[in-house]
C-alpha positions as CSV (number, residue, x, y, z in Angstrom):
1,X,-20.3,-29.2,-17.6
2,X,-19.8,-31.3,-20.4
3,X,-19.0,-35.5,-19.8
4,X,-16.3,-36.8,-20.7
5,X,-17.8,-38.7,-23.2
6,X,-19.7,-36.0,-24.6
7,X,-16.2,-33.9,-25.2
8,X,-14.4,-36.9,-27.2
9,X,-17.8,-37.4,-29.5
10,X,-17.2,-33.5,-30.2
11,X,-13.6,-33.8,-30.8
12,X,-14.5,-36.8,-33.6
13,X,-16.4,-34.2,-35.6
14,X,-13.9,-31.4,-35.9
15,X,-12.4,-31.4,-39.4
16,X,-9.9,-28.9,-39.0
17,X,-6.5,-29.6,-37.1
18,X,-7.3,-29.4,-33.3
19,X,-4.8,-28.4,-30.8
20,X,-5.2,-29.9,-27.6
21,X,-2.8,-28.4,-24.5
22,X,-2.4,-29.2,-21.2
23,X,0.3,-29.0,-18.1
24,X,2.1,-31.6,-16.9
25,X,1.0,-30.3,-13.3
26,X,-2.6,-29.9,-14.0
27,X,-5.2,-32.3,-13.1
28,X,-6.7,-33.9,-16.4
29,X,-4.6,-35.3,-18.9
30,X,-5.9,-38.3,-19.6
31,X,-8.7,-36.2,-21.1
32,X,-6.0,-34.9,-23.6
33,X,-5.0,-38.5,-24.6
34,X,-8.7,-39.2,-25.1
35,X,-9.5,-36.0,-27.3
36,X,-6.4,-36.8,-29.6
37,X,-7.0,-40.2,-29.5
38,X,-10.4,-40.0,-31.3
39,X,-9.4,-37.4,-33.5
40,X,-6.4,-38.0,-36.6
41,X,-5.9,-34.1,-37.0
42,X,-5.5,-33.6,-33.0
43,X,-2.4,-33.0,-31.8
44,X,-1.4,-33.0,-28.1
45,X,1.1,-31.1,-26.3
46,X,2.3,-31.5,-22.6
47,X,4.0,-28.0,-20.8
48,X,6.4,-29.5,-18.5
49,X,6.2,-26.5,-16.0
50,X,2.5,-25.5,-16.2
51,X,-0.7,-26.8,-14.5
52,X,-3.9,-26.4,-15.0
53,X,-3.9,-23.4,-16.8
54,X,-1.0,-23.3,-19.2
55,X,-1.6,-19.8,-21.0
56,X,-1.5,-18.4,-17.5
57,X,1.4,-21.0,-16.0
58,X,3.7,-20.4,-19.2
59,X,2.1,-17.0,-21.2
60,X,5.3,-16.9,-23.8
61,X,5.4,-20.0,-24.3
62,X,2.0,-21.4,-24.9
63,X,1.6,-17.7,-27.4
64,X,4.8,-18.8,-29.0
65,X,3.3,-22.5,-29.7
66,X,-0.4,-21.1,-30.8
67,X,1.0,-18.9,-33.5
68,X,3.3,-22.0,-34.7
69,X,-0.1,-23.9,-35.1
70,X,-2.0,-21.7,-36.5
71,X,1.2,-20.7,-39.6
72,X,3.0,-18.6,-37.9
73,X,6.8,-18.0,-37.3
């Protein structure tokens, strides 16, 4: 498994806009903070009701905010 470090050099070279999600229950946000910290076109958004998994925790609503990222209605 990747560091910590390792993931936030990644995130600096991604050029294209980055979503970054994770539940408010879940174990590692600060890791969130630090991926859209090093990376302008990151954005991060925090599912109140989900943990570690929030596609699982939330299915509707993390689909509904993917396709809103990637254009979609």
């Amino acid at each position: 498994m990747p560091s910590n470090e390792a993931r936030t050099a990644k995130a600096k070279k991604i050029k294209k806009p980055m979503m970054v999600v994770y539940g408010r229950k879940g174990p590692t946000i600060a890791l969130g903070n630090r991926l859209t910290g090093a990376n302008p076109k990151a954005k991060l958004t925090v599912m109140e009701n989900s943990g570690h998994f929030p596609m699982l925790d939330e299915p509707s609503a993390f689909a509904a905010m993917y396709i809103k990222f990637c254009g979609g209605k």
